[in-house]
N, C-alpha and C positions, 0 to 999 in steps of 0.2 A: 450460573451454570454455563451460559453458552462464554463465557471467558475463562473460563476455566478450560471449555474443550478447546478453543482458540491455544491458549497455550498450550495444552499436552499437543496438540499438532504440530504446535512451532517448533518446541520440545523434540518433537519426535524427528523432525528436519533436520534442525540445525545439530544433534546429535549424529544421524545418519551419514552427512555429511563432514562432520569433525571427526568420525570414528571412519569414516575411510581414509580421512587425511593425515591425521595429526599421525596415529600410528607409523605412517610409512615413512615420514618426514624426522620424527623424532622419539623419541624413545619415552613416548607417553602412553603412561597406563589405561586401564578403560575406565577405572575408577575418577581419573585424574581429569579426561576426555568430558566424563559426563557432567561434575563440577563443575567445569569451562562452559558448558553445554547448558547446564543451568545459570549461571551467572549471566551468560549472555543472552539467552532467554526472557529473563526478569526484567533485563534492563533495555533489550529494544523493543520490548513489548509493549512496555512505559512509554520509552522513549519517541519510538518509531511507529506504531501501531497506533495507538491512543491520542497521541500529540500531535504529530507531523502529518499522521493520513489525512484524517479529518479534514484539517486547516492547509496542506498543499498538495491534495490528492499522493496519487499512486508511483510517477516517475521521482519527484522530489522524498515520499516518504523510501522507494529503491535506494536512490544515491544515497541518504544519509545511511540506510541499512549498510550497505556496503563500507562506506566509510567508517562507520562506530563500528562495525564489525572486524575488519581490518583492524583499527586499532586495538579494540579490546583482546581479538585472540590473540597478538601479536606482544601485546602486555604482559595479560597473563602465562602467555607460554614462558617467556623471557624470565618470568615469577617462579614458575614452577618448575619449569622443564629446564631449560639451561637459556645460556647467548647461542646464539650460534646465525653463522648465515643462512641454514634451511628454514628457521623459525620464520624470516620474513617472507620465504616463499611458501613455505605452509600458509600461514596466512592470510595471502593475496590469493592462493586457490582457494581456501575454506569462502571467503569473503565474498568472491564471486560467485560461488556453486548457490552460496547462503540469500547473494541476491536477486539473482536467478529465479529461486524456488519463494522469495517473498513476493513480487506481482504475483502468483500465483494465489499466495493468501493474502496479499491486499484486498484481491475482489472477495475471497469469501468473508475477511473482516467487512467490509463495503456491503454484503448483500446481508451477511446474519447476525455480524455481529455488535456494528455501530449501529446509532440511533440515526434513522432516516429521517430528512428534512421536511417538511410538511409542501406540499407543491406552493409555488410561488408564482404569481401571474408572470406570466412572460410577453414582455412583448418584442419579439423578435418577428425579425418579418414574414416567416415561415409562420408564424401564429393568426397575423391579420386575413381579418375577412373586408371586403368591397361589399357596401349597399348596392343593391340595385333598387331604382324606382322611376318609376313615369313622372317626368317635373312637367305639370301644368302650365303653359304659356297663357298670356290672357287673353291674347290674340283668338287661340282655340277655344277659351269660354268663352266668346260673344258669340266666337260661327254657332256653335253649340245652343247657345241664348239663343237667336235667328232663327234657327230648323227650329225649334220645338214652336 
């Protein structure tokens, strides 16, 4: 369940986004928009969400977002919609806007929806604690010895 809402969120984004770009830039329908919107969905969610966050946290799973984003709208518009020079700058604004609004759900994949690590002893130096204790000289157990 909670990956499921994961995606209808990203869904809902990376939609939001493609349907205020793609429109103005190219002459793609909203039918056409949401297709591209799912496809791309399925496959950085896979890709990028599940794979990459996990294993190289949140900046590295941004960048590759961006990248395979980039490329795949830029694909598939080229597929569907026509060539054209606006295609690559649709694109590169969908791509950014898309990865932008991913740190945003990295942390909530991070806090609800990945499997949390189990704590691990740390020892960094902000963790260590100093003994204190009174160390016995022998000198002081003979005075000691003597009074009594």
């Amino acid at each position: 369940m909670k990956h499921i809402k994961a995606l209808l969120i990203k869904f809902t984004v990376i939609s939001i986004v493609l349907l205020s770009i793609l429109p103005i830039f190219d002459n793609a329908s909203i039918s056409l928009t949401l297709f591209i919107s799912a496809i791309l969905t399925g496959t950085s969610y896979l890709i990028g969400d599940l794979f990459i966050l996990p294993k190289l946290g949140n900046l590295f799973a941004s960048i590759a977002d961006l990248l395979f984003s980039f490329a795949l709208i830029w694909f598939l518009s080229i597929l569907f919609i026509g060539n054209g020079s606006h295609v690559i700058g649709a694109s590169i604004l969908a791509a950014i806007f898309i990865a932008l609004s991913e740190g945003l759900f990295h942390a909530y994949m991070k806090e609800k929806v990945l499997e949390k690590e189990p704590d691990k002893i740390n020892f960094s130096s902000n963790r260590l604690q100093t003994e204190f204790s009174n160390e016995e000289d022998i000198y002081d157990l003979r005075k000691r010895s003597r009074r009594k």
